[in-house]
Each structure stands twice: as C-alpha cells, then as structure tokens.
C-alpha positions as CSV (number, residue, x, y, z in Angstrom):
1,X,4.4,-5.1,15.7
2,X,2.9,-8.3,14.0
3,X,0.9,-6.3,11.3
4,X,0.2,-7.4,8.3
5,X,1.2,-4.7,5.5
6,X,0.9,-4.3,1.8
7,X,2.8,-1.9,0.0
8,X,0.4,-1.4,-3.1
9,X,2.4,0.4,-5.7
10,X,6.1,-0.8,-4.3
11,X,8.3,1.5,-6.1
12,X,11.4,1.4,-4.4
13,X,9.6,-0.7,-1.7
14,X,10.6,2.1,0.9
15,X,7.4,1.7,3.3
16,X,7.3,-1.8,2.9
17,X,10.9,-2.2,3.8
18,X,10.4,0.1,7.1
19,X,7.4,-2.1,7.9
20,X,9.3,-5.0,7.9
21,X,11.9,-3.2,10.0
22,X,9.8,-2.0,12.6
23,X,8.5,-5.9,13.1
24,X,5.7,-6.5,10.5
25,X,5.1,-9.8,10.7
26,X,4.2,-10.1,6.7
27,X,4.7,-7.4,4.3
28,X,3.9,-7.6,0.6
29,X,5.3,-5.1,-2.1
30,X,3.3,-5.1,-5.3
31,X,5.2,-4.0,-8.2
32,X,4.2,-3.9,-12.0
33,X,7.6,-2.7,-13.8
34,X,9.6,-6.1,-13.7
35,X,12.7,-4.5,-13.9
36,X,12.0,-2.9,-10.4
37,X,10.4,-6.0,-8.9
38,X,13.8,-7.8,-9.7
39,X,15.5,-5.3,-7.7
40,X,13.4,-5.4,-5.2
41,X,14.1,-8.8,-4.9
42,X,17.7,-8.3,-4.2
43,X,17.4,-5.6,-2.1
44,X,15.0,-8.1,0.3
45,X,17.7,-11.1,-0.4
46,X,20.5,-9.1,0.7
47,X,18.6,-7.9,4.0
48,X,17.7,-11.0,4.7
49,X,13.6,-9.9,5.2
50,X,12.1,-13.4,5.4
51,X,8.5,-11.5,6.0
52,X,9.0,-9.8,2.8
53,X,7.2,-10.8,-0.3
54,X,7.9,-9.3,-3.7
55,X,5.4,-9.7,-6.6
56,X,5.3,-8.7,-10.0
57,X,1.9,-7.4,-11.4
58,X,-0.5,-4.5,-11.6
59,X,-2.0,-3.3,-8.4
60,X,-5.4,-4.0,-9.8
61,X,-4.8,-7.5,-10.7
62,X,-3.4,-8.0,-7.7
63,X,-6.3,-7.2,-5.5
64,X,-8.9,-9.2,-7.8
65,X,-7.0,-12.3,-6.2
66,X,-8.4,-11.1,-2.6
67,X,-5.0,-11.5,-0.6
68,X,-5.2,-10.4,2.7
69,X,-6.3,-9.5,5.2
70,X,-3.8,-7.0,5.8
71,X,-4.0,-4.4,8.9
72,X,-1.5,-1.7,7.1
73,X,-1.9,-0.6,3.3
74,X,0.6,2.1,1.9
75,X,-1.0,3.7,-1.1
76,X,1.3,5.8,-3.5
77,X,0.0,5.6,-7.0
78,X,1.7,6.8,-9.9
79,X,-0.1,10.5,-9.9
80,X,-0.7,10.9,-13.5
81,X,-2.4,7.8,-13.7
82,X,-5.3,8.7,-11.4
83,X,-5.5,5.3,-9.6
84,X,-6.3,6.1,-6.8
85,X,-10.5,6.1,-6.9
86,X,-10.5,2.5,-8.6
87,X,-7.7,1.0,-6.2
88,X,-9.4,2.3,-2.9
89,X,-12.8,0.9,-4.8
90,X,-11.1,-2.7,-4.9
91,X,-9.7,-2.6,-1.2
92,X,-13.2,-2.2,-0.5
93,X,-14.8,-5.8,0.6
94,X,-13.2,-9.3,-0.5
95,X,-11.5,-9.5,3.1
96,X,-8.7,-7.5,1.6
97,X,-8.5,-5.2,4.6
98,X,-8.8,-6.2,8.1
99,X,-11.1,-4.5,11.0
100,X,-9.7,-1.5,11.3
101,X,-7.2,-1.4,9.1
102,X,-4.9,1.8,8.5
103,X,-4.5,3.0,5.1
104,X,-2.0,5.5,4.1
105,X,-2.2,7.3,0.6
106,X,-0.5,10.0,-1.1
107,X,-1.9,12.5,-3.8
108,X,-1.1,15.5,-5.8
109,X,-1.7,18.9,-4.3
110,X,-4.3,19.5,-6.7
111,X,-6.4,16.3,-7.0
112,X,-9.1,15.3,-4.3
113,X,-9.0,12.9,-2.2
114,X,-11.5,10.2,-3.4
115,X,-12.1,7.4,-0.6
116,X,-15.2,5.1,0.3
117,X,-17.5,6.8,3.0
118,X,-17.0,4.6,5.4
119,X,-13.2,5.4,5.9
120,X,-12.2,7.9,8.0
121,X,-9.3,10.2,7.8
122,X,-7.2,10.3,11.2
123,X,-4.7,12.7,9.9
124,X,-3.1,14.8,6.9
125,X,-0.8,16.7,6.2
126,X,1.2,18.5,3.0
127,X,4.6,19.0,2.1
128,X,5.6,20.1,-1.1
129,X,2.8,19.2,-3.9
130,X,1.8,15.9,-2.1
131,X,-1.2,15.4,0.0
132,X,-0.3,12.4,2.8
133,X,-3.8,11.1,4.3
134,X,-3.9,8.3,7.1
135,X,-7.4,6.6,7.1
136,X,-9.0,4.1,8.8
137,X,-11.2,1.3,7.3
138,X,-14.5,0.5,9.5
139,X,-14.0,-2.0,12.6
C-alpha cells in the first residue's frame, strides 16, 4: 500500500493497473507505441485512476530523465528485442529505484537472466516459455 510503481514497458498496462488497484499510491506506465498509450489513456480515464500516469516514449528515454524513486518496477520487455541487460543497466543509480526496491521481470525460456550483481533474486518461477524473476535492489 502507498508504493510507488513503474510499469516499464506498459503494454496493456495490466501490472500497472493492478498496482493501482491494490493502493499504489503513484503508478507510471511507460509506453512507446502511441496508438497503445492513447488507449491506455482511456482505459485510466474511464477507471477513474487519479494515481495513474500514462506516457508515451521509449523505456530508455524515459529513464535518462531519472524519474523516481519508485519502490515497485514491473519489467516485461518486448523479447525479441533483448532489452532487458541495457534497461536493468539504466535502473541502476540516478535515484531511479528506491532502497530496496522490488523489481519484477519476465524473459524467454531460453535467454538468461542478465541483472546488476548487487540485486538479488527472491523468487522465480516458469510457466510456459517465460521466465518470471522477483528481485530486490540493495537497501
């Protein structure tokens, strides 16, 4: 309750969303496809999710701003565009991440899981082809 999330690569902003259900008290969902972002924009007006914050630009971009902190990140890359090194590179430092802060990422069956060091991995688990790790950044 109260945590400040960001859902990196938004898509249909379905983590985001459940964040701000559960009583996030500021949730961000990144989105580089403009059509989507739009959507995602009506979907949070016709909730009514005042904590919610839509915007329109590439992950990357986004985090060279240094928003944050945030104390949740859901991280679910496009797979075939192996993001996943260079975005968890960029979380790293700039006050993106708060003490502690949870991050939850998603890969393909078959690609490893590339992190900074100083994260650790809390749990996993697999269903299907995807890979779903929860980590947590230092304290």
């Amino acid at each position: 309750m109260g945590s400040r999330c960001l859902d990196l690569f938004a898509g249909t902003g379905a983590l985001g969303l459940e964040a701000a259900s559960r009583g996030a008290s500021r949730v961000v969902l990144v989105e580089a496809d403009a059509r989507i972002a739009r959507q995602l924009r009506q979907q949070v007006d016709a909730l009514g999710a005042t904590a919610v914050e839509v915007v329109q630009m590439p992950a990357l971009v986004y985090l060279q701003g240094r928003p944050g902190p945030f104390d949740v990140v859901f991280l679910d890359p496009p797979f075939s565009r192996q993001m996943l090194p260079s975005v968890c590179d960029a979380l790293q430092g700039h006050g993106v991440l708060a003490s502690g802060a949870r991050i939850y990422l998603e890969t393909e069956l078959e690609q490893s899981l590339a992190m900074p060091p100083d994260w650790q991995v809390l749990r996993h688990s697999r269903i299907g082809q995807v890979r779903h790790y929860l980590a947590a950044a230092p304290p």
